[in-house]
C-alpha positions as CSV (number, residue, x, y, z in Angstrom):
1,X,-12.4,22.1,5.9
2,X,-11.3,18.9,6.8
3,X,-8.1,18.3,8.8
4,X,-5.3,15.9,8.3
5,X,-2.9,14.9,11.3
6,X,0.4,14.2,8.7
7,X,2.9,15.1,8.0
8,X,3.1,17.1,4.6
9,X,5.7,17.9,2.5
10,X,5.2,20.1,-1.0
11,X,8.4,20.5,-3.7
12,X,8.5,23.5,-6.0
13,X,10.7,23.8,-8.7
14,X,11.7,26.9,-9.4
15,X,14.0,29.0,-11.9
16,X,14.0,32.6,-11.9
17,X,11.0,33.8,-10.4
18,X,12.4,36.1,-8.3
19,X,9.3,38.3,-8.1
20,X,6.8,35.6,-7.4
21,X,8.7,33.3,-4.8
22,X,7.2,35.1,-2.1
23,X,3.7,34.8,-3.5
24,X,3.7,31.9,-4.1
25,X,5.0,30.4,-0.9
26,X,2.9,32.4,1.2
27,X,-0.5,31.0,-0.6
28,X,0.9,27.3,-0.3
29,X,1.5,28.0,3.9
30,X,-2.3,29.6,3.9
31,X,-3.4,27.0,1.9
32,X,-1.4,23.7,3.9
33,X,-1.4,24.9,7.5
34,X,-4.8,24.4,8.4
35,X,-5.6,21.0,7.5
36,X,-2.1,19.1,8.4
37,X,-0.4,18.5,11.9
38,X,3.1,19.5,10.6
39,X,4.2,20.6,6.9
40,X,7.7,21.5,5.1
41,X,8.1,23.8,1.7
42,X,10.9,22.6,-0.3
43,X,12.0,25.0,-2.7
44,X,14.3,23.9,-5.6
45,X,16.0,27.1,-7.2
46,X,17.0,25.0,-11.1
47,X,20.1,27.3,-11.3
48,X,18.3,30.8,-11.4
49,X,20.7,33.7,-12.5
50,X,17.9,36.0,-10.8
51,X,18.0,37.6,-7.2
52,X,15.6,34.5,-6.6
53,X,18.9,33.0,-3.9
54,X,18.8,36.3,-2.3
55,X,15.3,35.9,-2.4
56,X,15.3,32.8,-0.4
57,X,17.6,33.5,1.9
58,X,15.5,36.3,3.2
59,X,12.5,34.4,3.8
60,X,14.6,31.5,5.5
61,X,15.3,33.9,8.1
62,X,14.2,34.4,11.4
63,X,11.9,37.0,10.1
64,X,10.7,35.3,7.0
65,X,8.5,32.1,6.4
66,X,8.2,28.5,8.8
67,X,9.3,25.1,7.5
68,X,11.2,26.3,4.4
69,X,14.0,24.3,2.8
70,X,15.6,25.7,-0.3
71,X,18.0,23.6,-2.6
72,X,19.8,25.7,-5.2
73,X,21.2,23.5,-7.9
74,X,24.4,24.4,-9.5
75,X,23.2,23.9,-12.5
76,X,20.3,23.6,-15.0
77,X,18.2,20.6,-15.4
78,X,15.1,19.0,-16.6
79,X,11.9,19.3,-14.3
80,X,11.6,15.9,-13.1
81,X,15.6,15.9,-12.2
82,X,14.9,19.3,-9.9
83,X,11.4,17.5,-8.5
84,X,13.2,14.3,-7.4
85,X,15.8,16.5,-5.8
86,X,12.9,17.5,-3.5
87,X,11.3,14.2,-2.9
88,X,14.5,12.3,-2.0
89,X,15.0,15.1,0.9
90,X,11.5,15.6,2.1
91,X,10.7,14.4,5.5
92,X,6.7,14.3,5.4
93,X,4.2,11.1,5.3
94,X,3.2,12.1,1.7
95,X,5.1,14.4,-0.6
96,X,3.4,17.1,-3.1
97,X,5.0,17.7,-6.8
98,X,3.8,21.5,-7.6
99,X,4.7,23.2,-10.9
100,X,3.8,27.0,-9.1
101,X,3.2,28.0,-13.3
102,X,0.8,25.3,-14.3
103,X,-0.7,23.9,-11.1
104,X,-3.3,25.3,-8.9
105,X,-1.8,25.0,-4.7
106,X,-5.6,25.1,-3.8
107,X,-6.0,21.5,-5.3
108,X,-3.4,20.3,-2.5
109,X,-6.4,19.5,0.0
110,X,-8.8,17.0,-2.4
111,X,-5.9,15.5,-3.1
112,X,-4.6,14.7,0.0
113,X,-7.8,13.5,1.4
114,X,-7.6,10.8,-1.2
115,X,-4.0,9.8,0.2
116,X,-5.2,9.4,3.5
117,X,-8.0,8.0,2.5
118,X,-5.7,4.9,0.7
119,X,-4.4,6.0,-2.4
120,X,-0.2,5.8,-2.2
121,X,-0.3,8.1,-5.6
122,X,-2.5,10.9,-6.2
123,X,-2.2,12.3,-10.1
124,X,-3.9,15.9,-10.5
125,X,-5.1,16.8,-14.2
126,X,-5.6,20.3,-15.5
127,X,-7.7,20.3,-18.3
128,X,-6.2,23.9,-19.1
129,X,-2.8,23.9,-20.9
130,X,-0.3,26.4,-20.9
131,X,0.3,27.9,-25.0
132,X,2.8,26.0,-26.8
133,X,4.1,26.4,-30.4
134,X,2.6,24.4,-32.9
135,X,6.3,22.2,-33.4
136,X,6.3,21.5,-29.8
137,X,2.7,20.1,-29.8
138,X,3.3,17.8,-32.6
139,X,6.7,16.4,-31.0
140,X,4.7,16.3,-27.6
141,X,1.8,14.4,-29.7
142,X,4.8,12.1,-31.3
143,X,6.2,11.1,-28.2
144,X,3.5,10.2,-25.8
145,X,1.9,8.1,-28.9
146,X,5.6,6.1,-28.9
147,X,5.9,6.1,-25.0
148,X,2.2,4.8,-24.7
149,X,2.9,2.5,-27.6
150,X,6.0,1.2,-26.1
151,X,5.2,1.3,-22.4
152,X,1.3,1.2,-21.9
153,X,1.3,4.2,-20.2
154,X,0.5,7.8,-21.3
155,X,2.3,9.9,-19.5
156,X,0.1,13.2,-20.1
157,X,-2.7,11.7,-19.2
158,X,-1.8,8.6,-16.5
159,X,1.1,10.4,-14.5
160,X,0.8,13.8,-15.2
161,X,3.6,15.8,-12.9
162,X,1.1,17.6,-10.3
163,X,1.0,14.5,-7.9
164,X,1.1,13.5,-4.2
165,X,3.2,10.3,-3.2
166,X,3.5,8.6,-0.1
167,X,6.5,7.6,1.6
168,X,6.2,4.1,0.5
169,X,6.3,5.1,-3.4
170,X,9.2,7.4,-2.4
171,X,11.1,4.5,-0.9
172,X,10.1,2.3,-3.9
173,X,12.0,4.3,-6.6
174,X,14.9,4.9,-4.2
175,X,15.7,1.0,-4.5
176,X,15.9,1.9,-8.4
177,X,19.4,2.8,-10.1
178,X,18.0,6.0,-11.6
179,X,15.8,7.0,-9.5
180,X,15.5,11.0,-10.9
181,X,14.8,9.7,-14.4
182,X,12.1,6.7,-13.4
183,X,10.8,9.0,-10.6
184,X,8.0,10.2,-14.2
185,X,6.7,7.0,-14.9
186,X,7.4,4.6,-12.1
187,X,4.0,5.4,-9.8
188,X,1.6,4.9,-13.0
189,X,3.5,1.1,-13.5
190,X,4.1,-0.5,-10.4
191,X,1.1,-1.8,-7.9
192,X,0.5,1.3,-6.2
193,X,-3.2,1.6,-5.1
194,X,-3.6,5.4,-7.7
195,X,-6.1,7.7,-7.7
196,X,-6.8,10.0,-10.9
197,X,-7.9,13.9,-10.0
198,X,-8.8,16.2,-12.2
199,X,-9.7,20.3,-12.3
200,X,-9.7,23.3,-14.4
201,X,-7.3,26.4,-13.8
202,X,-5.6,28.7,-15.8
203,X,-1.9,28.4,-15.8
204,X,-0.2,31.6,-14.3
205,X,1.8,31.8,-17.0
206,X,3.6,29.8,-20.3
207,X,7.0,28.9,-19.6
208,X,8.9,28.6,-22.9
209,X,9.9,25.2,-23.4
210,X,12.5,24.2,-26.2
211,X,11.6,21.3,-28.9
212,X,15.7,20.3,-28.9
213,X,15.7,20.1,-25.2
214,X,12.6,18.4,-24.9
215,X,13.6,15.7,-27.6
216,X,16.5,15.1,-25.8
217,X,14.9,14.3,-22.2
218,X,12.6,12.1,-24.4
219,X,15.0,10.1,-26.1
220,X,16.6,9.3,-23.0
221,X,13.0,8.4,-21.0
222,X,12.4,6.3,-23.5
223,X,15.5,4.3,-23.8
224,X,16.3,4.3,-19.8
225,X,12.3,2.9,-18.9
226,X,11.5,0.7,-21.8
227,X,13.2,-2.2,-24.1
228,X,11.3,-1.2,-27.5
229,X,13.9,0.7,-29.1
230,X,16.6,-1.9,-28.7
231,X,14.5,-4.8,-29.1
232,X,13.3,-2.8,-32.4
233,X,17.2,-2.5,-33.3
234,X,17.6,-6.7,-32.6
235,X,14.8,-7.5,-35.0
236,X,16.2,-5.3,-38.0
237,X,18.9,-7.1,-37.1
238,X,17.6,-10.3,-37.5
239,X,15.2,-8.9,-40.4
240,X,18.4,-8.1,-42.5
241,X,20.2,-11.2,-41.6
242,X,17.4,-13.5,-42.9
243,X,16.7,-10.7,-45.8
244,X,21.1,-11.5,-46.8
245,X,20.7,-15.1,-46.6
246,X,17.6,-15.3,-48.4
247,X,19.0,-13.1,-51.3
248,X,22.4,-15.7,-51.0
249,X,20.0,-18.3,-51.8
250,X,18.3,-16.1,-55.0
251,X,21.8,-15.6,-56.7
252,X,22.6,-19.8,-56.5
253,X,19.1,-20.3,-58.3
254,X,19.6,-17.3,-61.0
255,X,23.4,-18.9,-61.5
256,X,21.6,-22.6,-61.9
257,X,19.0,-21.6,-64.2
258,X,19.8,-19.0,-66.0
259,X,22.8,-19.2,-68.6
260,X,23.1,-15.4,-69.9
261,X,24.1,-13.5,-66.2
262,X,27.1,-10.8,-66.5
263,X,30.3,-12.0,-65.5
264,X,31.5,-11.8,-62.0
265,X,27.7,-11.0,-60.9
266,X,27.2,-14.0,-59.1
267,X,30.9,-13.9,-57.3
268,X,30.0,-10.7,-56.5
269,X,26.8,-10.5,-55.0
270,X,27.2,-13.8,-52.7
271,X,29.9,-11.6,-51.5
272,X,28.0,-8.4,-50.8
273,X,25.0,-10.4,-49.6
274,X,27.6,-12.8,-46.9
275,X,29.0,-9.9,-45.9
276,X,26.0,-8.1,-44.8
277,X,24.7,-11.5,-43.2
278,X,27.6,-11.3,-41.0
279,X,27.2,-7.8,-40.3
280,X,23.8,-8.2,-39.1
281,X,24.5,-11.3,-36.7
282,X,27.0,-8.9,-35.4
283,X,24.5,-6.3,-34.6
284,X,22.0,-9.0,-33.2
285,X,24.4,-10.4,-31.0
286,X,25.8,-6.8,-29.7
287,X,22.0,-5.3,-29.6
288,X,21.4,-8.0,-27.3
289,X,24.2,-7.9,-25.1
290,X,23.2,-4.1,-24.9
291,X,19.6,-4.6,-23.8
292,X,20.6,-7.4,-20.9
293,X,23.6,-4.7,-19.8
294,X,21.1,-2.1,-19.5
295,X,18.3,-4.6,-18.1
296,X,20.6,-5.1,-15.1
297,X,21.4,-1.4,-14.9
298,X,18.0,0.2,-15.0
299,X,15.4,-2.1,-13.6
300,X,15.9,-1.6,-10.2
301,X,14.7,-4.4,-7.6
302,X,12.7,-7.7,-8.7
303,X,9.6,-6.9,-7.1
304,X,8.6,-4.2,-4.0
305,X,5.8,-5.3,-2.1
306,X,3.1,-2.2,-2.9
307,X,0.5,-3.1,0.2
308,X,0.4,-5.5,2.8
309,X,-2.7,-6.4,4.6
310,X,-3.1,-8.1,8.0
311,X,-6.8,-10.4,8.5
312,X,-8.3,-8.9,11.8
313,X,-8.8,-12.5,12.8
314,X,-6.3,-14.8,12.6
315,X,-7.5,-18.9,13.0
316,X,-4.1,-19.9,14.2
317,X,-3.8,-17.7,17.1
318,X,-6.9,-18.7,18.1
319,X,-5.7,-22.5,18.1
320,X,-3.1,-21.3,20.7
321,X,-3.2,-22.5,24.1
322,X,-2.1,-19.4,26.1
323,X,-2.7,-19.0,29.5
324,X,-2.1,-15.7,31.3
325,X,-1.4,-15.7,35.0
326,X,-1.4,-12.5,37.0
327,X,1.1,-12.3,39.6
328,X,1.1,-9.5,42.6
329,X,4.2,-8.1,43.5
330,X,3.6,-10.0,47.1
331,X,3.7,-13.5,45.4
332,X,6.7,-12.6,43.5
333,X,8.2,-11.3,46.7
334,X,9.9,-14.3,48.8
335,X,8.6,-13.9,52.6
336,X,10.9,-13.4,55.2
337,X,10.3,-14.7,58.5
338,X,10.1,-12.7,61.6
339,X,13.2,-13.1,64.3
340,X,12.3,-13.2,68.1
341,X,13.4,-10.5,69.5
């Protein structure tokens, strides 16, 4: 087996799981302490109304398990919120994202030796999903198609949550405003060198997972990481402003050319069709001021330098005249001379 001399730090998210905690830390310190220098297990308890605190509290004492951190959050929320309350307080040279229901702890070692080996993000893939109902599948199917649409990038598939980041990539999304809702997509975008993993395990269990709830995080992913859906409601904008002016233009000719038109039609579809042509320039010009509000607010820093590499030789220190000169403490001693006696 090989052996790492990190520093390695896994995040679990949990919500009441009273019963299995124990379990399932145990297996990730029989699993992680033979092949790093130094490890941490960072529990987040998602607002369980179980004994899982009571649970925890036992196993941070003397007699319980090594390296355990627990954060119990007041209140419920979404997965990748509870994760990035782990990663933002973990301590290690590269950070594990473990859902102890769908992912397989026994993964953690391939997929560190690809981290050490270079890779600042490590994505794991299991090829075995947890059942869902048949609503939730095709909302799930909806929204990666608009998010990969949108953004280029499927999340399922290109940052699945089972991954490993390095301190760097941790660091990275720190600099952004909302970091707990970029901390999903952010690795699979930016230059990170990546590295794709994948395995086959059967999830320990299906945790029920609500189509309203899930719509909601959705909705706000996509808006808070991508421009699409305001840029979409700019160019109706535009589309009905142009559509207005247009149909202004259709109304002149019918009046011109046409003798037998109803009485008051003309007056009064200029003034439906104006009207609406203000509206929309309305709507273009707030749409816009929108998007650049929430540019400023959610794109984080202009760029982040991913990797930096040194040449082993460099032509300009060779160029430098340098010329070292040992000294021995007796020539940088003044001599005294000797007095007669």
């Amino acid at each position: 087996m090989a052996y790492f001399t990190c520093f390695l730090s896994v995040v679990f998210v949990i919500r009441n799981q009273s019963e299995d905690i124990e379990k399932i830390l145990s297996d990730a310190a029989t699993v992680i302490t033979p092949i790093v220098g130094d490890y941490e297990l960072i529990v987040v308890d998602n607002a369980s109304h179980d004994d899982s605190i009571l649970v925890l509290k036992n196993l941070t004492s003397e007699s319980g398990l090594a390296n355990l951190q627990v954060y119990a959050l007041t209140k419920e929320v979404d997965a990748d919120t509870a994760s990035w309350v782990g990663l933002e307080n973990a301590l290690g040279d590269f950070v594990a994202v473990i859902d102890p229901l769908a992912d397989d702890i026994k993964f953690v070692p391939e997929m560190l030796n690809q981290a050490v080996s270079g890779a600042d993000v490590v994505f794991a893939h299991n090829e075995q999903k947890p059942a869902q109902s048949l609503r939730y599948r095709a909302g799930y199917s909806i929204f990666h198609w608009l998010y990969n649409a949108f953004n280029g990038v499927h999340l399922a598939k290109e940052a699945p949550q089972y991954r490993i980041l390095s301190k760097r990539v941790i660091n990275f999304i720190l600099q952004h405003p909302q970091p707990a809702m970029t901390y999903r997509h952010l690795p699979a975008t930016a230059g990170f060198a990546r590295a794709y993993l994948s395995y086959s395990a059967t999830p320990k269990a299906s945790r029920v997972k609500l189509l309203g709830d899930s719509l909601d995080r959705g909705i706000r992913l996509l808006v808070s990481t991508t421009r699409a859906p305001m840029r979409l409601v700019t160019s109706l904008s535009v589309f009905g402003a142009a559509a207005n002016l247009l149909y202004c233009v259709y109304v002149i000719a019918i009046g011109i050319l046409k003798t037998d038109v109803a009485p008051g039609w003309i007056s009064l579809s200029l003034q439906q069709s104006g009207m609406f042509f203000l509206i929309s320039l309305v709507l273009l010009v707030l749409g816009e001021y929108i998007l650049n509000m929430a540019s400023l607010s959610n794109e984080g820093p202009l760029y982040h330098v991913a990797q930096e590499f040194t040449s082993a030789r460099m032509t300009r220190l060779e160029k430098l005249n340098i010329e070292g000169v040992a000294s021995t403490p007796a020539e940088m001693t003044p001599r005294t001379s000797e007095r007669a006696s």
